[in-house]
C-alpha positions as CSV (number, residue, x, y, z in Angstrom):
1,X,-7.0,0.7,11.9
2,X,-5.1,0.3,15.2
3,X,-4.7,3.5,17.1
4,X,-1.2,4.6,17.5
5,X,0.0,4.7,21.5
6,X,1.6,7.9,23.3
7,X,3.0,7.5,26.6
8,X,2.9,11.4,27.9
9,X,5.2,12.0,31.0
10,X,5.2,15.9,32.8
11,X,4.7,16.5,36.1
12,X,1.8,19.5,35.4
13,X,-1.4,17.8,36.1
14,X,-2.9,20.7,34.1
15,X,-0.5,20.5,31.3
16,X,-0.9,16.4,31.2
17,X,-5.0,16.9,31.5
18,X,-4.8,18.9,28.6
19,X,-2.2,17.6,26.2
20,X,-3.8,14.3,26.7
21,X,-7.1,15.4,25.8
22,X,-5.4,17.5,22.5
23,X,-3.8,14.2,21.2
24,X,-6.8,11.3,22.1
25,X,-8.7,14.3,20.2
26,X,-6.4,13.4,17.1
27,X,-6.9,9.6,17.4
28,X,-3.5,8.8,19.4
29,X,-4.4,6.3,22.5
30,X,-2.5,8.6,25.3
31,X,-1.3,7.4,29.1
32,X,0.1,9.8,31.0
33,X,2.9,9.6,34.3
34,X,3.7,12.4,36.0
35,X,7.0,10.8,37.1
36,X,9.9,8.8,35.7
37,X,9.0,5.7,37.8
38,X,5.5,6.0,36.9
39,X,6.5,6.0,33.5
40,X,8.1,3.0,33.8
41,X,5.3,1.2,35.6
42,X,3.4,2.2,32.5
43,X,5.3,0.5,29.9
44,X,5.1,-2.4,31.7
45,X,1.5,-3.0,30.2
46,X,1.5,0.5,27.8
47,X,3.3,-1.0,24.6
48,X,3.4,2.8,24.0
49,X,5.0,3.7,20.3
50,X,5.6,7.4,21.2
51,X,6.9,9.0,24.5
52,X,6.7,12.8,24.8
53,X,9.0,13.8,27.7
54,X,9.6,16.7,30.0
55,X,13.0,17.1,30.5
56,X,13.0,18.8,34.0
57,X,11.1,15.7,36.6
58,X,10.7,15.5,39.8
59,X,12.6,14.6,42.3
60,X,16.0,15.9,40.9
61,X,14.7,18.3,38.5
62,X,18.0,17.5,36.5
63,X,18.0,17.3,32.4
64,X,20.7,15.2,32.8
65,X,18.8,12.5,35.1
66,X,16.2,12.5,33.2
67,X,17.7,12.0,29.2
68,X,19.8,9.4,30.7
69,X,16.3,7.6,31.3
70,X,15.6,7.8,27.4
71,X,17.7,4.2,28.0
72,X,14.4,2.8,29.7
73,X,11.8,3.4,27.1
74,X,13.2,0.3,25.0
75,X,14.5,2.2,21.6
76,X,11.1,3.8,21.5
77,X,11.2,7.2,19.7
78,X,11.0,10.3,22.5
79,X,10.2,13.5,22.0
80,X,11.6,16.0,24.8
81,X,9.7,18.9,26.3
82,X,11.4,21.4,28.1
83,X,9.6,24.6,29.7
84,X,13.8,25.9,29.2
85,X,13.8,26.7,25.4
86,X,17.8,26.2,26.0
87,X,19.3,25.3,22.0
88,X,22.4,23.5,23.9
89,X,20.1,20.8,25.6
90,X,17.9,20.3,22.8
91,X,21.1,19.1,20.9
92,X,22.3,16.8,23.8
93,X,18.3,15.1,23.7
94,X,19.0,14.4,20.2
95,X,22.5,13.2,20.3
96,X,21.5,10.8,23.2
97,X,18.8,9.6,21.3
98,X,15.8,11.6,21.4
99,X,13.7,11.8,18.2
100,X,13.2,15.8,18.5
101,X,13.2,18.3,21.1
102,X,9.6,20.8,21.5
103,X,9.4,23.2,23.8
104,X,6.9,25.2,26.1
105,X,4.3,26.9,25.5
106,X,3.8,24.2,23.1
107,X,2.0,25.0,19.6
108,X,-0.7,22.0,19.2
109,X,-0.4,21.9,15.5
110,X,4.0,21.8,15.4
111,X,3.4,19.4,18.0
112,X,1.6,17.5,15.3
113,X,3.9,17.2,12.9
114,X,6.6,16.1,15.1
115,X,4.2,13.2,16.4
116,X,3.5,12.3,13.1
117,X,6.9,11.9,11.5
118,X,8.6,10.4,14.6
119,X,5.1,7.5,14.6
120,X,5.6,7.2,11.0
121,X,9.1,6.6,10.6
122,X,9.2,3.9,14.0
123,X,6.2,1.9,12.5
124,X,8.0,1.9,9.1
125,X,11.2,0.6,10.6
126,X,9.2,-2.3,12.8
127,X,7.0,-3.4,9.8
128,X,10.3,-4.2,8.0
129,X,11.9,-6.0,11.2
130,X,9.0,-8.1,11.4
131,X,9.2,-8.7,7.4
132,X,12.6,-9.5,7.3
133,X,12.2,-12.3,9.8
134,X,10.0,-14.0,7.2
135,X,11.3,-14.8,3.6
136,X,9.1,-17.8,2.5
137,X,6.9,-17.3,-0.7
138,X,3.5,-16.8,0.4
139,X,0.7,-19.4,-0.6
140,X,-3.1,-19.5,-1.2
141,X,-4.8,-16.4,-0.6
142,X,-1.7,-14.8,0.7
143,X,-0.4,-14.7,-2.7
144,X,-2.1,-11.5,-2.5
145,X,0.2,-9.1,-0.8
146,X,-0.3,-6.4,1.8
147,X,-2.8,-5.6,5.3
148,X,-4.6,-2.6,4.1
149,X,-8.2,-3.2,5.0
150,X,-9.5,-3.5,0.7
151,X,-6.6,-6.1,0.6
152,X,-7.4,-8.1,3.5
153,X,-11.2,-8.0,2.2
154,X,-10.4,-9.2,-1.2
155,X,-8.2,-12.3,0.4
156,X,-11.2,-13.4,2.9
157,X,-13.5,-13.1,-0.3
158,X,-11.2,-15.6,-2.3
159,X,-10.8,-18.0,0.2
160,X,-14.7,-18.2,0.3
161,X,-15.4,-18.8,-2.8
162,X,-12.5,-20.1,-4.6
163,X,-13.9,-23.9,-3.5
164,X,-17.3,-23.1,-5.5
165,X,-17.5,-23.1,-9.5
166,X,-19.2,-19.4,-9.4
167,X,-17.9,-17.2,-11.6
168,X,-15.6,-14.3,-11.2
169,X,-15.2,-10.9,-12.6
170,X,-12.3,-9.2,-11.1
171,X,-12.3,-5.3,-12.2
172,X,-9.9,-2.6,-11.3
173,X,-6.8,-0.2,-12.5
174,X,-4.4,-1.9,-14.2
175,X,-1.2,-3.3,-12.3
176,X,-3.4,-4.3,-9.6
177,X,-3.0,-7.7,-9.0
178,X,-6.1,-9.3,-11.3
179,X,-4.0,-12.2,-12.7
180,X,-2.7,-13.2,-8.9
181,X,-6.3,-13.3,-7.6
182,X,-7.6,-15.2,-11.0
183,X,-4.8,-17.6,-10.4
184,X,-5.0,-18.1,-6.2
185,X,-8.7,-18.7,-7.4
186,X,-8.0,-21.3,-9.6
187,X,-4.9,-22.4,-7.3
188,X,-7.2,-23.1,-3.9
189,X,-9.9,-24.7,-6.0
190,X,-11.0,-28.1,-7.0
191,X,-9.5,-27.9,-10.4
192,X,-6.0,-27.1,-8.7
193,X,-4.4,-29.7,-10.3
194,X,-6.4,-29.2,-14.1
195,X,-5.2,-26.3,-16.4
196,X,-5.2,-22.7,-15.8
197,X,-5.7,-21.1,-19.3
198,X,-4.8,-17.3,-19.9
199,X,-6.3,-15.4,-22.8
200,X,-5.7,-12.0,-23.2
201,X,-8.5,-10.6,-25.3
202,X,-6.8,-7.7,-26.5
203,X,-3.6,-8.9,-27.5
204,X,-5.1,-11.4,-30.1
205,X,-6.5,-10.0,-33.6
206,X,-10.1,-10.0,-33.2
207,X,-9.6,-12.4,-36.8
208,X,-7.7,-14.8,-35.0
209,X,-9.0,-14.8,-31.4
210,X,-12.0,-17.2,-32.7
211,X,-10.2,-20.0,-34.2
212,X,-7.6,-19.3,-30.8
213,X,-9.9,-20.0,-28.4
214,X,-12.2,-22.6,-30.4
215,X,-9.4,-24.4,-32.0
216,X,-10.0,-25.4,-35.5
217,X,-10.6,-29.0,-38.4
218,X,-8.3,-29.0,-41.0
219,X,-8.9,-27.2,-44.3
220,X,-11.1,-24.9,-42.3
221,X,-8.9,-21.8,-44.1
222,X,-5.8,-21.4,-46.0
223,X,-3.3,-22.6,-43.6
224,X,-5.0,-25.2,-41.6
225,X,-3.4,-28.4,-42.5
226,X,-4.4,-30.4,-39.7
227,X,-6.5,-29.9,-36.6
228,X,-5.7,-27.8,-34.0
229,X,-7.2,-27.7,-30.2
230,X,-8.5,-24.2,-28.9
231,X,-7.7,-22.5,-25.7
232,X,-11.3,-23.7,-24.6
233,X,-10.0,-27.6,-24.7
234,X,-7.0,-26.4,-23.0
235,X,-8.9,-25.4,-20.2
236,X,-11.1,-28.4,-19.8
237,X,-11.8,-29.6,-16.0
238,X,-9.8,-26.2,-15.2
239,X,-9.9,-22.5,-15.1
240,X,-10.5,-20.0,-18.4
241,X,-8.9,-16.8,-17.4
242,X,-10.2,-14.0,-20.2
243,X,-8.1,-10.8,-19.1
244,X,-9.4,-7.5,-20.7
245,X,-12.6,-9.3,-21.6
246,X,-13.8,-5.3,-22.5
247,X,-11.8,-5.3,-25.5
248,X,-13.6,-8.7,-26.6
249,X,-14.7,-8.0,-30.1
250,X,-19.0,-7.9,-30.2
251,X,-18.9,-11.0,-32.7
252,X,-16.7,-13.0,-30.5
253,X,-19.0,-12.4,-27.0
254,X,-22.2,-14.1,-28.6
255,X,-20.0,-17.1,-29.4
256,X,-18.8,-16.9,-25.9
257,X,-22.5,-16.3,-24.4
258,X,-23.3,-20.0,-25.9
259,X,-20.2,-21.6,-24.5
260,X,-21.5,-20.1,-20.9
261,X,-25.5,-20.6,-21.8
262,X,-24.4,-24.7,-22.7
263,X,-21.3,-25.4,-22.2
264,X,-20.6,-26.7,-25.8
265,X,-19.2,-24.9,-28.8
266,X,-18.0,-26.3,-32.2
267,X,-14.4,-25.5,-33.5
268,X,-13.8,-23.3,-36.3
269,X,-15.0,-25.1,-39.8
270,X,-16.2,-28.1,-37.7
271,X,-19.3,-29.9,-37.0
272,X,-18.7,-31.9,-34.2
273,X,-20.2,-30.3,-31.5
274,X,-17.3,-30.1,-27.8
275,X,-18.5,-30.4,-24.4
276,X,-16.3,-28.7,-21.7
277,X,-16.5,-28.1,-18.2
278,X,-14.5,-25.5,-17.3
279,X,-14.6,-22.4,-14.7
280,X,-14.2,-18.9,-16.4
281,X,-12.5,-15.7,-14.5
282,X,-12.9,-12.4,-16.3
283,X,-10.6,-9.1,-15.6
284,X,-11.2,-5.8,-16.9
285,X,-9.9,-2.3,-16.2
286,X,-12.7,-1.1,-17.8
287,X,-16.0,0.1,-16.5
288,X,-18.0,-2.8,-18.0
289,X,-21.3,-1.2,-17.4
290,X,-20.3,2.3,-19.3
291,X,-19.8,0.0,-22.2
292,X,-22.9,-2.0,-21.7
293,X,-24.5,1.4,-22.4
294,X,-22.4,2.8,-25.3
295,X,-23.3,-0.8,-26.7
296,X,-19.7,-1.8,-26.8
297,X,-20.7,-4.8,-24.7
298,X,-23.2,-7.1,-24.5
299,X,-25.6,-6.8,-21.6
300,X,-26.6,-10.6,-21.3
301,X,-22.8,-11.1,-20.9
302,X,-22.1,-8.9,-18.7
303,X,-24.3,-10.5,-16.7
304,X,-23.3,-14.0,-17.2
305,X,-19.3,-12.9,-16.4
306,X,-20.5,-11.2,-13.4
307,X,-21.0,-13.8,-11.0
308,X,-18.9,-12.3,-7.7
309,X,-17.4,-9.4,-8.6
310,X,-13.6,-8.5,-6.6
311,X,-12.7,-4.7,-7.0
312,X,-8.7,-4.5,-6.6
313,X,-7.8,-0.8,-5.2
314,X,-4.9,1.5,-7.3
315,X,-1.5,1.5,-4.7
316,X,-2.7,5.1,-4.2
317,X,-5.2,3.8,-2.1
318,X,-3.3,1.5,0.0
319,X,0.0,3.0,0.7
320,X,0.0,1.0,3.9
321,X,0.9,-2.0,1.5
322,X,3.9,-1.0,0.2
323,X,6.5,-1.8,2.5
324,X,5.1,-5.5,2.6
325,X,4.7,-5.3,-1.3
326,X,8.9,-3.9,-1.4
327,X,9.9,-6.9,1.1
328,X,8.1,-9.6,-0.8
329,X,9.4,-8.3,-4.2
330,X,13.3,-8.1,-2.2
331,X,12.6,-11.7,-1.3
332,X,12.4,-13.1,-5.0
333,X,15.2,-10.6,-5.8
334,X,17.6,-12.3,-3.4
335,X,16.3,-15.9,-4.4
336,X,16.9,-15.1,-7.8
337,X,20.1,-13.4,-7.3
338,X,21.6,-15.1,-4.9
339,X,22.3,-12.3,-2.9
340,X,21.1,-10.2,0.5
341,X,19.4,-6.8,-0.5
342,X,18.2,-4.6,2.2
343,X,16.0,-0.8,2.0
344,X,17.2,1.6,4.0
345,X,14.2,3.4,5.7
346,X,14.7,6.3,3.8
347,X,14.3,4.3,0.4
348,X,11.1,2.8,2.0
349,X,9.8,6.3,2.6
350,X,10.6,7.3,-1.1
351,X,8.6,4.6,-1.8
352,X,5.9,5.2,-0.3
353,X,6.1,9.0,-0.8
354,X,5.1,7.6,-5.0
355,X,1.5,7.9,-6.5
356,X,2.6,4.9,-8.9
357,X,-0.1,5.0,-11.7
358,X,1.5,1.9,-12.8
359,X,0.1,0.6,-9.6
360,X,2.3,-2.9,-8.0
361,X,3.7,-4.0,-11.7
362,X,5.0,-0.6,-11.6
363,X,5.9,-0.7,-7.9
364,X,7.8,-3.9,-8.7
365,X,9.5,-2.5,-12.3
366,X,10.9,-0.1,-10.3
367,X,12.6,-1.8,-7.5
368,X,14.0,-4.3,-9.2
369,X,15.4,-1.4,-11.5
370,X,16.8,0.1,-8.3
371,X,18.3,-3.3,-7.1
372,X,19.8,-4.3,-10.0
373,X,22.3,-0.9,-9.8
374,X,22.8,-1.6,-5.6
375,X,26.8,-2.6,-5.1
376,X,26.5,-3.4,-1.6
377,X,23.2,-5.0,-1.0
378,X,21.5,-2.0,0.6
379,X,19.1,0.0,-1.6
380,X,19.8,3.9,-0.1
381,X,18.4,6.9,-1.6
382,X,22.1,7.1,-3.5
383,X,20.8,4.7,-5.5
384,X,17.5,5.8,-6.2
385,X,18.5,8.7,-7.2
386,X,20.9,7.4,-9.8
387,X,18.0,6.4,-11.5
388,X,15.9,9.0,-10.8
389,X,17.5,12.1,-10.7
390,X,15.0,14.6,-9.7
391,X,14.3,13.1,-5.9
392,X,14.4,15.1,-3.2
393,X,15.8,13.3,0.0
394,X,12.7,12.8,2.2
395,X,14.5,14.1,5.2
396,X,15.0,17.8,3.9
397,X,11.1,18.1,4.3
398,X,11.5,19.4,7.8
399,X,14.8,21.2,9.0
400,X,14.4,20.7,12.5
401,X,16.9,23.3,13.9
402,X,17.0,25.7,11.0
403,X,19.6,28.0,11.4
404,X,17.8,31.4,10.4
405,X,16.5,34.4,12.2
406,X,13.0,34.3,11.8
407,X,10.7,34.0,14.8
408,X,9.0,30.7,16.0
409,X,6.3,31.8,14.6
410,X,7.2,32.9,11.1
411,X,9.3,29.3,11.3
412,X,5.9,27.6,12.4
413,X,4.2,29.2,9.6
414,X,6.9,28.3,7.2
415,X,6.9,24.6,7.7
416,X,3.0,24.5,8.1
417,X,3.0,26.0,4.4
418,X,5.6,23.5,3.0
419,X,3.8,20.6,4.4
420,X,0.3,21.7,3.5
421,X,1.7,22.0,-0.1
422,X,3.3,18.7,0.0
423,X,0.0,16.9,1.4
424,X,-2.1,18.8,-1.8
425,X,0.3,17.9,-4.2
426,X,0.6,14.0,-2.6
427,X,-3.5,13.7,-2.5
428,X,-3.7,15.2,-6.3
429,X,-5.7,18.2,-4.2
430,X,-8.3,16.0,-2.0
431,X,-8.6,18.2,0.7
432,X,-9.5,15.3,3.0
433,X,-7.2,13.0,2.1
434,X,-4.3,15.7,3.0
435,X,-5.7,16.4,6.1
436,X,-5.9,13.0,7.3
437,X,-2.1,12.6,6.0
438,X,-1.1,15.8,8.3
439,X,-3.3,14.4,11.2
440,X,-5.4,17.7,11.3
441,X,-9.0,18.1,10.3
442,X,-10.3,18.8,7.0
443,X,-11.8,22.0,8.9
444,X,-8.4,22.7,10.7
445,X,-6.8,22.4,7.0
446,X,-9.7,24.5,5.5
447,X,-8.8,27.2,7.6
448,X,-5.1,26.9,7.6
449,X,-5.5,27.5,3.7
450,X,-7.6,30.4,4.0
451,X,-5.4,32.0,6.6
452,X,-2.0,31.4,4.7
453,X,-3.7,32.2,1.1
454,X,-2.7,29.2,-0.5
């Protein structure tokens, strides 16, 4: 991933040397000034996404001079550092603008956090500007949203092989997206413009799915009074998409192994033997392999299935996808509707903040739930909280100018425990995964746990 970029301006050499070195340390891409005019020079090719600022700069060594510069840095979040820990200018930085105010001797991991919320909320706000200038309904491979590395992987694997007959078993969580790929398959294929046939192999009685997906002669059983064309003919010179094929009765996958093995079958009660040429896409939240084993599943199949096989990722995984997943879904809404709706960045953050086990289709459920209560067009937390009335606002995680009496440090300590609870409980206790969502090491975290006895 790209690394994020921190334009650092102080005028202490020593200070600069070594609060560079702290932050490149935690994966941030730091320049450094050690004036306001150097700073400026250094935006000029330094698209920076953070500046930390000392408020007292030379030549004036004026706070005044130097927050009403915060107008040059191009609505870039700043971050004032003062060596005066004065509570009076730390509320004029962040009425003028500034993101937060941090001050000397400067506590690595607070300094952290701050960096880490400020980054997080700017590149949240700029992936939705750049979304919003784009409303069209996206095509081909693109049909399967998001930039997360897995999801970027699985769209370069469809456009290579969706031109070749090979066939596909996509496997994953449920809600994941299996039906869009199977369809963008079929979609940037040869047989675009033949059938693409859907059969859900657990939603049809395991009596019935037979004479469903062969078709059937009349008389063949009580009820057949004339013949009827299976899903297979459907799907001739097309696509065969068999979704949940691990809940395909045992009986039914040695009549499907033939239809693979020869490409014929014969409808139910029938002796006239069908040709069809037809591609077949499998789905399956199961582990197919497990059931290979219990015996649930036949082995020969499997393999015939197999083909390529594309692994979709849970939303858990890929929480960078979101906010393009929320502006795609706000783009229908509005087509549908016939009206603007906007997420505040607040709501995109509650969004985000989810583990969705229902993965996008429940990602999706619950936007539109949210939108369809929204008066005025912009989805806030107001409204989110209507529905779900539990949520916390995602902004009372940090107070940043609590008004209490404890000491820095026992305020330091207090927030470091609040967010190190809030990381476990986010990353269902993955130790790693936390740490990487606080910006700290596992190590660092490690001992942070041990030394707070959480």
């Amino acid at each position: 991933m790209t690394q994020n970029k921190i334009l650092l301006v102080d005028d202490e050499p020593a200070f600069r040397e070594l609060a560079s070195r702290w932050l490149a340390n935690q994966d941030y891409h730091v320049k450094t000034a050690g004036s306001l005019e150097e700073a400026r020079h250094a935006l000029a090719s330094f698209d920076a996404d953070l500046v930390l600022l000392d408020l007292s700069m030379p030549p004036h060594f004026d706070p005044q001079i130097t927050l009403d510069s915060m107008a040059d840095f191009d609505g870039r979040p700043v971050i004032i550092i003062t060596g005066h820990a004065d509570r009076d200018l730390a509320l004029k930085a962040v009425a003028l603008g500034a993101w937060d105010f941090i001050a000397k001797p400067i506590d690595p991991d607070m300094l952290a956090v701050v960096v880490r919320r400020a980054i997080t909320k700017t590149t949240l706000e700029r992936e939705l500007n750049q979304l919003k200038q784009s409303t069209k309904q996206p095509k081909g491979a693109a049909a399967y949203i998001g930039h997360s590395a897995s999801t970027q992987k699985v769209r370069a694997l469809v456009e290579r092989i969706a031109p070749t007959d090979v066939r596909v078993l996509v496997t994953g969580p449920s809600g994941t997206g299996k039906e869009v790929i199977s369809k963008t398959l079929h979609d940037l294929s040869h047989r675009a413009v033949k059938p693409f046939v859907s059969v859900h192999c657990g939603a049809i009685p395991a009596d019935l799915l037979e004479s469903e997906l062969f078709g059937y002669v009349k008389g063949a059983f009580t009820g057949a009074e004339k013949d009827k064309a299976g899903l297979l003919s459907l799907a001739d010179g097309g696509t065969l998409f068999l979704d949940e094929i691990g809940e395909m009765p045992l009986a039914m996958q040695v009549k499907l192994l033939r239809v693979l093995q020869e490409g014929t079958f014969f409808p139910v009660g029938g002796r006239e033997q069908k040709h069809i040429d037809i591609r077949v896409i499998s789905a399956t939240n199961a582990n197919l392999l497990e059931k290979v084993h219990e015996g649930s599943f036949r082995e020969d199949l499997y393999y015939r299935i197999k083909g390529v096989n594309i692994e979709t990722q849970s939303l858990a995984e890929r929480l960078e996808d979101v906010p393009v997943l929320l502006q795609a879904f706000l783009s229908r809404l509005q087509n549908q509707q016939d009206k603007k709706l906007q997420l505040s960045s607040e709501a995109v953050q509650w969004f985000r903040d989810q583990t969705w086990p229902g993965n996008v289709r429940e990602l999706k459920n619950a936007l539109e739930s949210v939108a369809s209560i929204c008066p005025q067009g912009q989805i806030t937390m107001e409204d989110i909280q209507l529905l779900y009335p539990n949520v916390q606002r995602t902004n009372q995680t940090v107070n940043r100018f609590p008004d209490t009496e404890e000491t820095l440090d026992e305020q330091v300590k207090a927030l470091e425990i609040r967010l190190i609870h809030h990381a476990l409980e986010k990353s269902q206790g993955n130790r790693t995964k936390a740490a990487k969502q606080l910006g700290i090491s596992r190590q660092g975290l490690i001992k942070k746990i041990e030394r707070y006895g959480l």
